[in-house]
C-alpha positions in Angstrom: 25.8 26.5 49.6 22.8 24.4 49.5 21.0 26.0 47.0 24.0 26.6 44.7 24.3 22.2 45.3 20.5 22.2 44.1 20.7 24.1 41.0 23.4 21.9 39.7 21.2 19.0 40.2 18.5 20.6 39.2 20.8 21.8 35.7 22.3 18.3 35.6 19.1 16.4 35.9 17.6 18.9 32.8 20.5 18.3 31.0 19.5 14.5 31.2 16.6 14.5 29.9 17.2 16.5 26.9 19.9 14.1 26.0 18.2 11.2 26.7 15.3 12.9 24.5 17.2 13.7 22.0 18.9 10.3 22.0 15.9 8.6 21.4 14.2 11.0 18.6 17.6 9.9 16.8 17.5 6.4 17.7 13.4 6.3 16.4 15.1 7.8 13.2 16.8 4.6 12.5 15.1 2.1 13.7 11.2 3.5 12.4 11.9 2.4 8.9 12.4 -1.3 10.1 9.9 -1.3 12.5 7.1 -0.2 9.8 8.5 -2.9 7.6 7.9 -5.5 10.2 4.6 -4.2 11.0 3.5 -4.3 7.6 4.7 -7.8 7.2 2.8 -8.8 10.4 -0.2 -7.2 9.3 0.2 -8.7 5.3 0.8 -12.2 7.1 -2.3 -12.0 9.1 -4.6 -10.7 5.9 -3.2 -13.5 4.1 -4.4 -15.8 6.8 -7.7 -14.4 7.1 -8.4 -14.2 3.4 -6.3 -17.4 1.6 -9.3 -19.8 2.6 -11.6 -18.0 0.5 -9.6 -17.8 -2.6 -8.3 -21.4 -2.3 -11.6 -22.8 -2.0 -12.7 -20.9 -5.4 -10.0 -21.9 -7.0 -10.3 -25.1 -6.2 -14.2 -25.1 -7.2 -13.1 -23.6 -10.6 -10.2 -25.9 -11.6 -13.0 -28.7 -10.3 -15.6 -27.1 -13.4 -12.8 -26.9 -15.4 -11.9 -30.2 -18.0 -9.5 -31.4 -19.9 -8.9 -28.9 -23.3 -11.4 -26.2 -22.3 -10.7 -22.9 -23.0 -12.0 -20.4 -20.0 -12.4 -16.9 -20.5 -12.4 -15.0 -16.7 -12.5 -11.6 -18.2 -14.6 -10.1 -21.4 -12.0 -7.6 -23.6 -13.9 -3.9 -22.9 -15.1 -2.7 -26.1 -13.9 0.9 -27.3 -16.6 2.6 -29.6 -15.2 3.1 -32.9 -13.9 6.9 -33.7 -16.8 7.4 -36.4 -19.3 7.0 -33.9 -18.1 10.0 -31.7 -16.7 12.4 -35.2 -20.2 12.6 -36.1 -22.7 11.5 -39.7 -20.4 11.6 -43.2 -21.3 13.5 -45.8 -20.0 13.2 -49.2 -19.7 16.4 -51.4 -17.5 18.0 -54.1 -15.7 21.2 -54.7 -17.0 23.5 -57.1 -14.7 25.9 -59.2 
């Protein structure tokens, strides 16, 4: 009688776990896509912290350069060679019958 009382509790208590297992590999199902979210913020927040008193203080320095009907350019246009440089030298001919 005593061991037939132990291997329930020993049946019940596995069957426990595995449902409390499973219960939270479907609970982290739901809830991971909101908890990355927030992470993410967190971590975007704290970058944004770390790194916005560099970029203010160069913009500031810039827009203190900058006067009154001045036309800045921040980036040069890239140039694209021309398509006769890569074809190759042109050589003029004509047909002969």
């Amino acid at each position: 009688m005593v061991q037939e009382a132990s291997m329930m509790g020993l049946l019940r208590t596995i069957l426990i776990i595995l449902l409390v297992w499973f219960g939270l590999k479907i609970l982290a199902r739901l809830f991971a896509p909101y908890l990355i979210k927030f992470v993410a913020k967190k971590a975007e927040e704290r970058f944004g912290q770390q790194f916005g008193g560099f970029q203010n203080q160069s913009q500031q320095r810039n827009e203190q350069k900058r006067r009154a009907g001045e036309t800045v350019i921040d980036k040069m246009p890239e140039r694209h060679k021309s398509s006769n440089d890569e074809v190759g030298e042109y050589i003029d001919y004509e047909e002969i019958d």
